[in-house]
N, C-alpha and C positions, 0 to 999 in steps of 0.2 A: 553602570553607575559612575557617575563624576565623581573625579580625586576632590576638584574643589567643589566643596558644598553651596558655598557663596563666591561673592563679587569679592569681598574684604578677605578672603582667605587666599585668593589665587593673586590680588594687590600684594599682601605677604609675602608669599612668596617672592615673588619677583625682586621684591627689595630684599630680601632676603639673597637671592642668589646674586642679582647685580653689586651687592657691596660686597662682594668677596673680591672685586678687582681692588679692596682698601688692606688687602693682607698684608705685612710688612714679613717677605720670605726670610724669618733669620731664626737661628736657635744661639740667643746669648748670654741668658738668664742662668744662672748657678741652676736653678730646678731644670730649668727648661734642657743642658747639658745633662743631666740625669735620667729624668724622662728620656729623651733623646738616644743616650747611648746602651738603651735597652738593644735595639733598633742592629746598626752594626755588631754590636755583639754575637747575639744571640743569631742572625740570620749567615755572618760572613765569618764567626771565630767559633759557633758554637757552645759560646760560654756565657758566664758572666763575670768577665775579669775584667772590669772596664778600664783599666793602664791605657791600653793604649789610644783608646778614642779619648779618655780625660787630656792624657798628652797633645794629641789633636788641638784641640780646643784650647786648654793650654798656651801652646807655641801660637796659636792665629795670633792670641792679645795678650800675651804675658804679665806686661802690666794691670791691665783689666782684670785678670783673674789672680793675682797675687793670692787674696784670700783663697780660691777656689785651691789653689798647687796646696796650699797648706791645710786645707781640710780632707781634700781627697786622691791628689799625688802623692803625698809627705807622709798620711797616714794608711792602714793597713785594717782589717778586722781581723777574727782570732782567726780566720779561716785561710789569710796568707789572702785575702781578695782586698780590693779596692769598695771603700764608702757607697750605698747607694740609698737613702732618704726617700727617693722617690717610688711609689708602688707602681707596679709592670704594667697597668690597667691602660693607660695612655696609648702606650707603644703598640700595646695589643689593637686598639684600636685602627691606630697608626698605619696598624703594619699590612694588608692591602694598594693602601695608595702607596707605600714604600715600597713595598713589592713591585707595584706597575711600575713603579718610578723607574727599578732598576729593569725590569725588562725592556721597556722604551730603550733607557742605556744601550742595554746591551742588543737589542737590533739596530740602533743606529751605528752601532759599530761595526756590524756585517756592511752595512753601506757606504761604511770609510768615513764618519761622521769624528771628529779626533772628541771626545768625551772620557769624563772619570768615572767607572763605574768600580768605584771601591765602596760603594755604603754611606760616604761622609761628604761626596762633595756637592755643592748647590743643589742641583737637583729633589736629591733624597730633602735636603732639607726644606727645600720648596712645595715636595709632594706632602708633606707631614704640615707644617704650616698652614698649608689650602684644606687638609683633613679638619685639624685643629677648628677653621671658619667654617666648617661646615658639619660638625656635629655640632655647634654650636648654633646655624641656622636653624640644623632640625630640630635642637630641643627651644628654641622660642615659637615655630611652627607649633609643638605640638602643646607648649603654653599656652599660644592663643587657644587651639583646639579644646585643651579643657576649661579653661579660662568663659568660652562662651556656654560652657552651660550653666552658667551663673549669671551672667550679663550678654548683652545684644551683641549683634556683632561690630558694628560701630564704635562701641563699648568699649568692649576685648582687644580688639583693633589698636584704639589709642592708647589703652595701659601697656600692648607691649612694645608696640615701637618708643612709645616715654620711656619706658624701663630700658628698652635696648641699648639707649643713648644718653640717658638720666642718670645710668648709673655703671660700677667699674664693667660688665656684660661687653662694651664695645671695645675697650682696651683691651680685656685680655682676645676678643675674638681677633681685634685687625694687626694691634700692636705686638703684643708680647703672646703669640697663639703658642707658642712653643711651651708654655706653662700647660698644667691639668686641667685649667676652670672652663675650658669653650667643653672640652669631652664631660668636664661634672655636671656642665650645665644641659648635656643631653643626655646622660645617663641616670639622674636624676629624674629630668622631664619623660624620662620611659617607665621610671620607676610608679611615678604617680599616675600616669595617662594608662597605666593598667590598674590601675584602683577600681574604678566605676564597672571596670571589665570584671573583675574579680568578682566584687560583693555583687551582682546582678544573678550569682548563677552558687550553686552551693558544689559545684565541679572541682574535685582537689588537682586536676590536672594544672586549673587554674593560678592554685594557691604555689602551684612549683614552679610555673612560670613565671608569677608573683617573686618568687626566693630566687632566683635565678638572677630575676633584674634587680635585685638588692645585693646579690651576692657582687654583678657587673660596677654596679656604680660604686661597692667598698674595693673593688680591685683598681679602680681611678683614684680614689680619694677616699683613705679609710677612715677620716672621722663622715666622711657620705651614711656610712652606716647608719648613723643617728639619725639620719632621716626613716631609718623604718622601724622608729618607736610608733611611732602612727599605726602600726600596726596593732598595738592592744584597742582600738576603736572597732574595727569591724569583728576581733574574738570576743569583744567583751558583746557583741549582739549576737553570738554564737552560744552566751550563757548557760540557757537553757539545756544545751545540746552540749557538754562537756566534751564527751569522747571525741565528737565533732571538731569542737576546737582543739585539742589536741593532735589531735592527725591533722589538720591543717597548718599550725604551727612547726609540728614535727619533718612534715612535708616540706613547708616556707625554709626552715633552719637548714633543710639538707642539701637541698638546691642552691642556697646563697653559701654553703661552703666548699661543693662543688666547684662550684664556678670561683670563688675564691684562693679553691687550691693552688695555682699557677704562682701565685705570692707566698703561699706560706712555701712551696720551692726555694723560690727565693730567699726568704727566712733562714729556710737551714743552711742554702748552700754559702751565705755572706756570714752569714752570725752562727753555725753552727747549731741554731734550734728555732723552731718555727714560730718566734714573732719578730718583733721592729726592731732595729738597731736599738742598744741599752742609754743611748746619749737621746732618742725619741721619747722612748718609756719614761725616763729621767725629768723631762720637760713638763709630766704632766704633775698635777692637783686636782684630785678626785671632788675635792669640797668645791672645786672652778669660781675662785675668791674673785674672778674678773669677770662674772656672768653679767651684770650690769654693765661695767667698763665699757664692754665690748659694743653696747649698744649706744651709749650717753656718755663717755668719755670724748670732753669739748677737744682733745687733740687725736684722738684716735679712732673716736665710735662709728659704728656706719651708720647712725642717723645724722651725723654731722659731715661725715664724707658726701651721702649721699641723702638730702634732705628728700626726696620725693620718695625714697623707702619709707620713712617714719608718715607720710603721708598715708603710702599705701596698705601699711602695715592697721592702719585704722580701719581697713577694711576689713580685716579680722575679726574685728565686734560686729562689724553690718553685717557679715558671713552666719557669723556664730547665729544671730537674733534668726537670721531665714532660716538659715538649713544648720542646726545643731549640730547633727551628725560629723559634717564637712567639716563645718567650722572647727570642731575637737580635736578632727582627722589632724588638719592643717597646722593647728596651733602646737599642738601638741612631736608633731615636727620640727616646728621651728624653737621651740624651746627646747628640745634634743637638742638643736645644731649651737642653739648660742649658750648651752652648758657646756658642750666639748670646748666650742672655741676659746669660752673664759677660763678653762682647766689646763690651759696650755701657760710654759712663760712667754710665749711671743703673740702672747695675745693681741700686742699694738701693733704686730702684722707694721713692724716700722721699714720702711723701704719700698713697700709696695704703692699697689696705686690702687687708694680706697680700702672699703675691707674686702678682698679679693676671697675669702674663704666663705664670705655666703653668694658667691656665684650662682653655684649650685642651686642656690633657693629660690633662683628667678622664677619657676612656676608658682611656687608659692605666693609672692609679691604680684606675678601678673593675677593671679588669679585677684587676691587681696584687691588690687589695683582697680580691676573690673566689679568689683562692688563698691568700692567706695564712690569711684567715677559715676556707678548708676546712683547712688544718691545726692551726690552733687549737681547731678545734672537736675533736681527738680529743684532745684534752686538758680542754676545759672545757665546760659545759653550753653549749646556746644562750641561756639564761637570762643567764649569764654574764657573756657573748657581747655580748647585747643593752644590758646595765648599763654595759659597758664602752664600748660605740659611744657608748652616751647621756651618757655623762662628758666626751668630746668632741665632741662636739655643746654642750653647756652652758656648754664652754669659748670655744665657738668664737661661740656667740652672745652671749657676758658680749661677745666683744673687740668684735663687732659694736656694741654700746649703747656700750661704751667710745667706739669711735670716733665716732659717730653723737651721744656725750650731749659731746665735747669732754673729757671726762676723763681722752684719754691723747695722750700724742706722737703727732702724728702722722707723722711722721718716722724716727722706730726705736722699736725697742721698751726701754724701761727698764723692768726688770724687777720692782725694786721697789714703782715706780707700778705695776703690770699684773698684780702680785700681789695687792698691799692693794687694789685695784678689786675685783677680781674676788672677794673675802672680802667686804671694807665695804661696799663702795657699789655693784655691781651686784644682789647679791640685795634691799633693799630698797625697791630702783626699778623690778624687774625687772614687777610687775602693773601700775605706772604708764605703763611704757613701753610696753607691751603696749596699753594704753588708748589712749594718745596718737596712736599708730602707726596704730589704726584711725579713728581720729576727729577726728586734723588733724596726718595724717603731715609737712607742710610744718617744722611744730617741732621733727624730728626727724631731717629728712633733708640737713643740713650744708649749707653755704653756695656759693655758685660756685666759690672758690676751690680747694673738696676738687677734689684730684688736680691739681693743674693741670699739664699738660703729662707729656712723657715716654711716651705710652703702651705 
């Protein structure tokens, strides 16, 4: 049997793997230093005391991390360890091509090759980077995959590479990979692309395979969890069959804290008891006063970050009208993710680029995306179609150079600046920046302090 099913699927791919030469090998990000120093720790010191990898980093940009020395040099937890914010799910991932990384190392050292195989130098962070772009291929890969059993594949096709490019999906894969959201947005994309597999079969092996991959994608990103509220859609057609749904549930909860365990470690061994640091817990509001904010907020929302979501997201209702079932699955997921995000204080995700925290929910939107595309198309050419994807897409990579050349707030959006950019000053830099980006991306890809903290 063919891997690729169709023409448009093995086209994906291939764009898929040839933009992985747009990675930008760096870990600079305050998150991305956390993620990151799972990695040397735990493989080269056996701990997680991260002093001295924070130090590392650190001393590279002193200045650059000012903030960073004072949140997690300067301070301590009750356990006599060093800050860590970031859950281990990344690294885990990570840690493979980190591994190959250092055995390369270290056989070119048998050959007299003069390299640093200490865990921190380029290399390692090169291999983590290219991982980073490429869990991040396979879960828009397997976007389109469930994506076309909704819409054509032509369809499917064009919602995800729009989305790929339309929205923050490309920065965090090429730009700043050293963040969580390339591995959210495939651990995610696993989570859901075994849905269809699930309910097709009444196999509880299933439903723990199911809990597994829920358990995977809250060990990357633990408000990810909130994606598997979706889960009361296919118990509640379990109804009938009570005890049934309990053992599958039962089943689903135990697998996903299995595989979660590895963090709650982490837990006790930084904070002395098995959940998040107390300054996390602190952050939230259970009544999530910014549930709207998050979405329609003119300086911060991700329908005004990224207009072609609020697009796709009307896909939603065309979903719901065909397939009920799906439609509830879906929705009902994404209104999990955007009650977490609003229940945080840093809901305005200020610093970032976009709303970075529904990365993850790219399968959702492409799917969305692939429905609404199919109704539009009986109104307008695919020609159309295509003009219109690439409008946003143009939009979405001006805001990209905006950010990236220093040009705009980074903080919220002002609209005025973000307008006259995108007219003045992005089109005439736009071939230069293109040059630069292949030929000494370093002058282009922002300083330590982008993002710092909040992830």
């Amino acid at each position: 049997m063919r891997f690729f099913r169709e023409r448009e699927e093995f086209v994906l791919a291939a764009l898929l793997l040839s933009s992985l030469a747009l990675v930008t090998p760096r870990i600079a990000e305050s998150d991305a230093v956390q993620y990151f120093s799972y990695l040397p720790s735990i493989v080269f010191d056996n701990d997680v005391n991260f002093e001295n990898e924070y130090r590392r980093f650190y001393d590279e940009d002193s200045k650059g991390r000012e903030r960073f020395k004072e949140t997690f040099l300067d301070r301590t937890t009750v356990t006599g360890l060093k800050l860590n914010f970031g859950p281990i799910g990344s690294a885990l991932l990570w840690s493979p091509f980190y591994i190959g990384a250092h055995g390369i190392l270290k056989v070119s050292e048998l050959f007299g090759v003069d390299v640093v195989a200490d865990g921190m130098s380029q290399p390692y962070r090169t291999a983590v980077a290219f991982a980073s772009a490429l869990y991040g291929a396979i879960g828009l890969f397997l976007s389109y995959r469930l994506a076309r059993r909704f819409a054509s594949s032509s369809t499917a096709f064009i919602a995800v590479v729009t989305l790929w490019w339309a929205s923050p999906v490309a920065y965090y894969m090429y730009i700043a990979p050293g963040m969580s959201h390339a591995p959210s947005l495939f651990t995610v994309s696993v989570f859901f692309s075994l849905w269809p597999w699930v309910i097709q079969s009444s196999s509880m092996g299933r439903w723990a395979v199911w809990g597994a991959s829920a358990g995977l994608m809250t060990l990357v990103r633990e408000q990810d969890l909130f994606f598997a509220a979706a889960v009361v859609v296919p118990l509640f057609l379990c109804r009938k069959e009570p005890l049934q749904a309990l053992k599958k549930i039962a089943l689903f909860v135990t697998t996903a804290l299995l595989v979660f365990c590895p963090q709650l470690v982490v837990y006790e061994t930084l904070y002395g008891r098995p959940l998040p640091a107390p300054s996390i817990q602190n952050k939230m509001s259970w009544f999530s006063w910014h549930f709207f904010d998050v979405l329609f907020s003119f300086e911060h929302g991700l329908f005004f970050w990224s207009p072609l979501l609020f697009v796709f997201a009307l896909g939603g209702f065309v979903l719901l009208k065909r397939d009920r079932r799906a439609g509830m699955f879906l929705l009902i997921a994404m209104v999990a993710q955007v009650y977490i995000s609003g229940a945080v204080d840093s809901w305005t995700q200020a610093g970032a680029f976009g709303s970075r925290r529904f990365v993850g929910a790219t399968i959702l939107f492409v799917i969305w995306g692939g429905s609404v595309l199919t109704f539009v198309e009986r109104y307008l050419r695919r020609g159309a179609v295509i003009v219109i994807a690439s409008g946003f897409i143009l939009w979405n990579v001006g805001l990209m150079m905006q950010f990236g050349l220093g040009l705009m707030n980074r903080d919220r959006l002002i609209w005025s600046e973000v307008v006259h950019n995108q007219i003045y000053e992005v089109p005439p830099r736009m071939f230069s920046v293109v040059g630069r980006y292949f030929l000494s991306r370093d002058d282009l890809a922002g300083s330590a302090r982008d993002e710092e903290g909040g992830r």
